[in-house]
Steps between C-alpha positions, in 0.01 A plus 500: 500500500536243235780658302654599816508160661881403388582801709298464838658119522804645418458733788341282756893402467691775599709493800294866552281377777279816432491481082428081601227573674337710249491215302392236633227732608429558126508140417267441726252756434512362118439168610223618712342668250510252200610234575458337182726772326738483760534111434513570127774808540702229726513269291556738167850618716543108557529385126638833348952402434531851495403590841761473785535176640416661883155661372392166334632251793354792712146443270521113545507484892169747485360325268552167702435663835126635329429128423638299817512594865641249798203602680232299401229771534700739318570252259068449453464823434795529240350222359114623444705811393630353157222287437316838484749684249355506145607177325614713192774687730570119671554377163780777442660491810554098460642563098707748658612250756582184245687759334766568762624198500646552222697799669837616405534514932466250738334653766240608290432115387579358872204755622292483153514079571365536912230764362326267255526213728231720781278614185488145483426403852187742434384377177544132451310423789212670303617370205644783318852564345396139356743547220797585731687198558466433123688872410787409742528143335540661199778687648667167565437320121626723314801476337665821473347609837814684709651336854373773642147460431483160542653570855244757585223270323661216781450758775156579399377120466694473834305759671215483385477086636622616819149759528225330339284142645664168329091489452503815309745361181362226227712189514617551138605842635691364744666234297587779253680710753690192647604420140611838433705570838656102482613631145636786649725289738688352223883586519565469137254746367458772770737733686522511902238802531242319358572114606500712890146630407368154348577314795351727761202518298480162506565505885171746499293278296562162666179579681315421159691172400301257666338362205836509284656290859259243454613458188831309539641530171467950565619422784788332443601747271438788715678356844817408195526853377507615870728299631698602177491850572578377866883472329482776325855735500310835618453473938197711435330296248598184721392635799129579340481147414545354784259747677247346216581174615430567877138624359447187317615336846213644657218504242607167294647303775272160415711517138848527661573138523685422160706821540640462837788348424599785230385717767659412770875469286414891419419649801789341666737624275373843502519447905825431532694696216282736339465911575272536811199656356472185286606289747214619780218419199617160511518471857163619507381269307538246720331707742228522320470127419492461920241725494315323262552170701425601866186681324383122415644346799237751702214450307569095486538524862241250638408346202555200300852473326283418153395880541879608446507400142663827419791482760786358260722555838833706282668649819481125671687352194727711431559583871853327531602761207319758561664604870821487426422785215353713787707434773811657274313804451495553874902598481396757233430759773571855429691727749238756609223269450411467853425879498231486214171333609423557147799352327447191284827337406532124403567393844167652657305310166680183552406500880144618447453162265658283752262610693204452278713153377473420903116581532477276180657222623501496865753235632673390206718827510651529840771174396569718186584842677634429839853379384509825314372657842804325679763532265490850485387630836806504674667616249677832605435676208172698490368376175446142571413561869222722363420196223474273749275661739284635173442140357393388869249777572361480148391114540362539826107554322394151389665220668382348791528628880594095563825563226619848599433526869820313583741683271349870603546352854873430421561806273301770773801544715752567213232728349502667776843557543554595131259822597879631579682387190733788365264546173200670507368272205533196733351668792212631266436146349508338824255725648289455192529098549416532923155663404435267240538209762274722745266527234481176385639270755417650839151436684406456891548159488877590543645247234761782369465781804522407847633590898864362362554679179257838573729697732815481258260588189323794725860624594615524092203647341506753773864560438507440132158786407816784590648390178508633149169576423465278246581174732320719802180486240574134498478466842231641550293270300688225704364677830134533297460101447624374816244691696250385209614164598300578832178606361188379613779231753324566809693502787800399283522845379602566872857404395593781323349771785871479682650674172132680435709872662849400324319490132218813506829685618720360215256575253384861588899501508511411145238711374685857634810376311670780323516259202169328507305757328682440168364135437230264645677467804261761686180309374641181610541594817191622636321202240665316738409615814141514393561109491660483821202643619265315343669191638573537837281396788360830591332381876905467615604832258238683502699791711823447265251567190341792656843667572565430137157653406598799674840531347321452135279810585802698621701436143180600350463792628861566436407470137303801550820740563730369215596770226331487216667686189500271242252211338751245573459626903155490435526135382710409791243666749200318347668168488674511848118571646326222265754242688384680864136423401551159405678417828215687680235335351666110533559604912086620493430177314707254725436698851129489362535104568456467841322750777783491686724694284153698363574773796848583324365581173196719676725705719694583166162582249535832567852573436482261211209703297676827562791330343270382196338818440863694497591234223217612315595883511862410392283367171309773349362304180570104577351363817721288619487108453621338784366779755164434406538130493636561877196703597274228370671223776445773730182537459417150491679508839340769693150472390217749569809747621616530165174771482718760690763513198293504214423908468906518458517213309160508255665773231785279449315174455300695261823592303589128500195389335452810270885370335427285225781561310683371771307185533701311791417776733121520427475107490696537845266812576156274474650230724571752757088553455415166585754491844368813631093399436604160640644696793272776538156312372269822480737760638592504170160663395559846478831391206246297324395730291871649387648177488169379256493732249896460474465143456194516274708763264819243464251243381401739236827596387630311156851606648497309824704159501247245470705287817349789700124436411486150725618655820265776478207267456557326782550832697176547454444205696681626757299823495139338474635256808601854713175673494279287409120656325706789499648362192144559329592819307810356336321218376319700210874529363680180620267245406508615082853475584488145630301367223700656223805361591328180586403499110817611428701225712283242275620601161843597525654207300803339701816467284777514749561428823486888639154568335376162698640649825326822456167376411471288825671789714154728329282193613635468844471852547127544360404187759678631781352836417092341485581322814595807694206649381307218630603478788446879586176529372372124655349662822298730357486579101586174373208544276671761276727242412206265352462641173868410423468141621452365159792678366720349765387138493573542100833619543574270756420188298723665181744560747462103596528375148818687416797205479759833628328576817695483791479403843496880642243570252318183597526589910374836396177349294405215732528797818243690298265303445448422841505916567221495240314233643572594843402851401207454297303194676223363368442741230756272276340189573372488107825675379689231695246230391577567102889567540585130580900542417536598895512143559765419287681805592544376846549144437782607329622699758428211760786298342787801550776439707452844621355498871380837467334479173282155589430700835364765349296268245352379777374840633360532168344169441321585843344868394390377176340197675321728755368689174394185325299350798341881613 
């Protein structure tokens, strides 16, 4: 297979379909076989100059896809893969690998450069491939070395910063590289190939500057020879310096001060006169530098000014300079542009920065835009009306209610009336800029919305959602923040029941729209019915909704009988019915809210799980999402009835939480668990033992996302709290489970944020999964829970000492301890007696500002004090 290889990847080519397939099935078998050879033969057809180009670029992407996967437990097992392969072949495969980038072709350098860099993700960590970094230097000092090595070196030192740990590098590594790649930038010695790699290596390996920016005399030369290449006569090379400068933005932002000036002269100019891709990296800058700012402005909030040491305050200085740049950029529209969500132009960067720029600095920027705003809004032609109204609804985030309240009051009408301006781009702004001031303005109280101004804005939006669908999209976010507006108002929510009938029946309008299917229009509106829904007053609509919920069930079914011929119909089916569900399950949740409108949703169960189960059948291998997600609210609704529908319903459950691959739907699956034991308590008993060993076989798969593992925990819970000592078998298998990711939960080490997150989503779910368990086995064999009581109390006080702990994992600890004590009696007296942290524990909970937490403290103080005193 070996000596054949330059043939199957030539093969796995052809336009052939059949003679294609063939090989890739022959690659594969190779690599299945021996892998190691396989790797080796790869890279062989890799460095070889007198293969063909399309076997060895064909060689490189299999070689990088054998080392690197987006999954991440693909990418594990890729991983443990090579570590495995015999260091002799490793050793050839990486010579073979330095030596392509010397390559006569440029692909085979450009893939040669991104495969070294994930060998070295692998191996540095374990400190291998030490002497890496020191053969690509070499590369770089060496006189007689060619551009194009020196540009594949770049690339290489480039991507091989942008996969491995700043930790992972020795700082006279890193200064090394930065020396060679700031070298590389120099116009007088190096062509543009290689000055384009240098400086987006150096973008890539900002992340391990921080000693060298501490250092202001590095520094200083670094930030010169950027802002150098900042002028440089090649748009590309320009363009990836100011991207570098954005980074430092972000990760050096406390070093920015003596720069700004030179900073803020270069990204103005590039603003208003350079090409646009260059010009949009200097806008964001700025963006970023907001960012920066608010960041500190949030985390100061509440504090001493002394604490905002850092916050040097650049968009506030240079404020009065700064908004005129922006506000020209706002004429720069482009003609289609308002048929492009996507579409990033310099006028949609300039106004997403005035709006950061307004968030920044709150009042100080309404003098400096609104004589832009009124110069150019009633201006006839489209470009500065659109400006105008752009620059308004950007600034509307940040500044006070007290400063904008009276000019939105002023400016609503002719908003309103410029919903029938001639352009669509000014109809599609101005709709943008009404649900902004919904959004951000509008409230119960009635300071921007009220009896005077609702009809007219009632009788647009209703009017104005026929339009284009890209201003009807608009408007229907409009329509989805006014009624938001109302939520949780009371009575005051009564207001909008007169035009309740006008807007379901404009929306379901909307969504049949011959032309709504092609863009986001259909999603928007039934998104925002489900928020009309959610905020209407349901004891004086609960007929209207009910209607609705009956027209919902009729589309659905409707979905049913659509022709299905190709994948895209098949798409269009299973998206159409994921919207139906959703709207189903928001009318169950809201008619859920008061027994009044409980009858509606009862009358309907049966007609509704029909429905469900029909959805299912149209899905042979994926259970679908937001049908099961509805059956859970329905469940939760009717209770002990749900029993009747479960023999249908059971095998497709089953499905749900048998598809790991498809992790969504079995973390969706396992909440669908807990509803249906919380509404059937021990109906659920004969499913127990099906829905156990499902759960109990995802916990011992290394393929199942790890976000699923919490949920399931606490399903148990929900189980143990259904039947009660029934529970007994299981616990032979759940308890080992418990403890091991208890021990587990205590020595993952947390390095970012989503790790954290994780580890107290485990630890809430192994509490609320012990006090379930508790709770069902308290009345009569609380005693099999006693040998584990030491266990507990020692995870709980770990659990207590942990600085990252947070308050749901703290709700979920302090509940269980008073299950265990509760449970368990007297029998813990001694255990409870030695563990002393309990005390602290709740005196720390005591001072919350959460009522519910210092309740349930209090419960628990009380059970362990029963204990104490027994």
């Amino acid at each position: 297979m070996a000596m054949e290889i330059t043939q199957a990847l030539l093969a796995a080519q052809s336009p052939d379909g059949q003679v294609r397939t063939a090989a890739e099935s022959n690659l594969k078998q190779f690599q299945e076989q021996n892998l190691p050879h396989f790797l080796l033969s790869l890279s062989a057809e890799l460095v070889n100059e007198q293969k063909p180009p399309e076997s060895r670029r064909l060689a490189g992407i299999l070689l990088k896809n054998s080392l690197d996967a987006k999954d991440s437990f693909r990418k594990e097992q890729l991983t443990k893969q090579w570590v495995t392969v015999d260091p002799a072949i490793k050793s050839q495969i990486k010579e073979a690998l330095l030596t392509t980038l010397a390559s006569q072709v440029s692909d085979a350098r450009s893939t040669a450069s991104q495969v070294i860099a994930k060998v070295a993700s692998i191996e540095i960590p374990r400190k291998e491939w030490q002497d890496l970094i020191g053969k690509l230097l070499a590369n770089m000092t060496t006189k007689e070395t060619p551009a194009s090595l020196k540009q594949a070196t770049l690339q290489s030192l480039g991507y091989v910063c942008e996969e491995v740990s700043p930790s992972d590098l020795e700082q006279d590594q890193v200064n090394a590289i930065l020396t060679a790649v700031v070298q590389g930038m120099n116009q007088a010695e190096h062509g543009f190939e290689v000055r384009l790699a240098a400086i987006r290596a150096l973008y890539n390996a900002l992340d391990f500057a921080q000693t060298n920016f501490e250092n202001e005399m590095e520094r200083n030369y670094i930030m010169k020879v950027v802002c150098e290449t900042a002028v440089s006569k090649e748009p590309e090379i320009r363009q990836a310096a100011f991207e570098c400068l954005v980074s430092v933005a972000s990760i050096y932002y406390g070093v920015l001060e003596p720069y700004m000036q030179t900073l803020f002269n270069l990204t103005a100019n590039s603003i208003r006169g350079d090409e646009e891709q260059v010009a949009l990296q200097a806008i964001e800058f700025w963006s970023t530098v907001c960012d920066e700012e608010i960041a500190i402005q949030e985390e100061c909030a509440g504090t001493d000014e002394g604490n905002s040491v850092l916050h040097f305050r650049f968009v506030e200085k240079a404020l009065h300079v700064l908004v005129p740049v922006l506000l020209e950029t706002l004429l720069k529209q482009e003609e289609d542009q308002d048929q492009d969500d996507g579409m990033w132009n310099l006028s949609m960067a300039g106004g997403t920065c005035l709006g950061l720029v307004a968030r920044t600095v709150g009042d100080a920027v309404v003098p400096l835009v609104m004589p832009f705003v009124q110069a150019n809004i009633t201006k006839s032609d489209w470009r500065s009306h659109e400006a105008a109204t752009f620059a308004f609804g950007s600034i509307l985030e940040g500044p006070s209610v007290e400063k904008l309240a009276p000019m939105v009051h002023n400016g609503l009408d002719f908003l309103l009336s410029a919903m029938k301006d001639p352009s669509s781009h000014v109809r599609d702004t101005t709709a943008w800029t009404l649900s902004r001031i919904f959004e951000i303005l509008h409230s119960p109280s009635g300071t921007i919305i009220d009896q005077s101004n609702l009809p007219k804005i009632m009788t647009v939006l209703l009017e104005s959602i026929r339009d284009v669908p890209n201003v009807a999209e608009k408007v229907c976010g409009a329509i989805y923040f006014l009624a938001q507006g109302y939520e949780d108002a009371g009575s005051a929510s009564s207001v909008l029941t007169p035009y309740l009938g006008n807007i379901i029946t404009a929306l379901l309008s909307t969504a049949d729209r011959a032309d709504a299917s092609s863009n986001r229009l259909w999603s928007s509106a039934y998104e925002t019915l489900n928020e009309v829904v959610r905020c209407s007053n349901i004891p004086e609509n609960a007929n209207m909704i009910g209607q609705l919920l009956h027209e919902i069930l009729k589309r659905l079914g409707q979905t049913m009988e659509l022709e299905i011929v190709s994948t895209d119909d098949k798409e269009r089916q299973s998206n159409l019915q994921a919207l139906l569900c959703g709207v189903i399950q928001v009318i169950i949740q809201t008619l859920n809210g008061s027994e009044e409108s409980l009858p509606v949703i009862l009358q309907s169960a049966d007609q509704m799980m029909v429905m469900f189960l029909r959805v299912f059948a149209c899905h042979s291998s994926t259970v679908h999402e937001e049908a099961m997600l509805a059956i859970g609210a329905l469940a939760y609704t009717t209770g002990q009835e749900f029993a009747k529908y479960m023999p249908e319903f059971y095998k497709y459950l089953e499905r749900g939480l048998q598809n790991f691959e498809e992790y969504q739907v079995c973390s969706i699956s396992v909440g669908v668990v807990g509803d249906i034991c919380r509404a059937m308590d021990d109906k659920v008993l004969p499913y127990c033992d099906g829905i156990m060993s499902v759960l109990l076989k995802d916990l011992s798969n290394a393929l199942l996302h790890r976000s699923v593992k919490p949920p399931i925990f606490s399903c148990f819970g929900d189980i143990a709290l259904a039947i009660g000592e029934q529970f007994e078998k299981y616990l032979p298998f759940v308890i080992p489970m418990l403890q091991g990711a208890a021990e587990l939960s205590t020595q993952i080490e947390c390095t970012d944020e989503d790790t954290e997150e994780y580890v107290n989503q485990l630890r809430r779910g192994i509490f609320e999964a012990y006090s379930g368990i508790l709770q069902g086995f308290k009345n009569a064999k609380a005693d099999l829970m006693l040998p584990h009581a030491g266990h507990l109390l020692q995870f709980t006080e770990a659990v207590f000492k942990d600085k990252n702990r947070d308050e749901g994992v703290t709700k979920a600890a302090v509940a269980m301890l008073g299950d265990l004590a509760d449970a368990l009696g007297p029998n813990l007296k001694l255990l409870f007696k030695d563990c002393t942290f309990h005390a602290e524990f709740l005196g720390e909970c005591f001072q919350s500002d959460d009522d519910q937490l210092r309740e349930t403290a209090t419960w628990t103080q009380g059970m362990i004090r029963r204990v104490l005193v027994s």
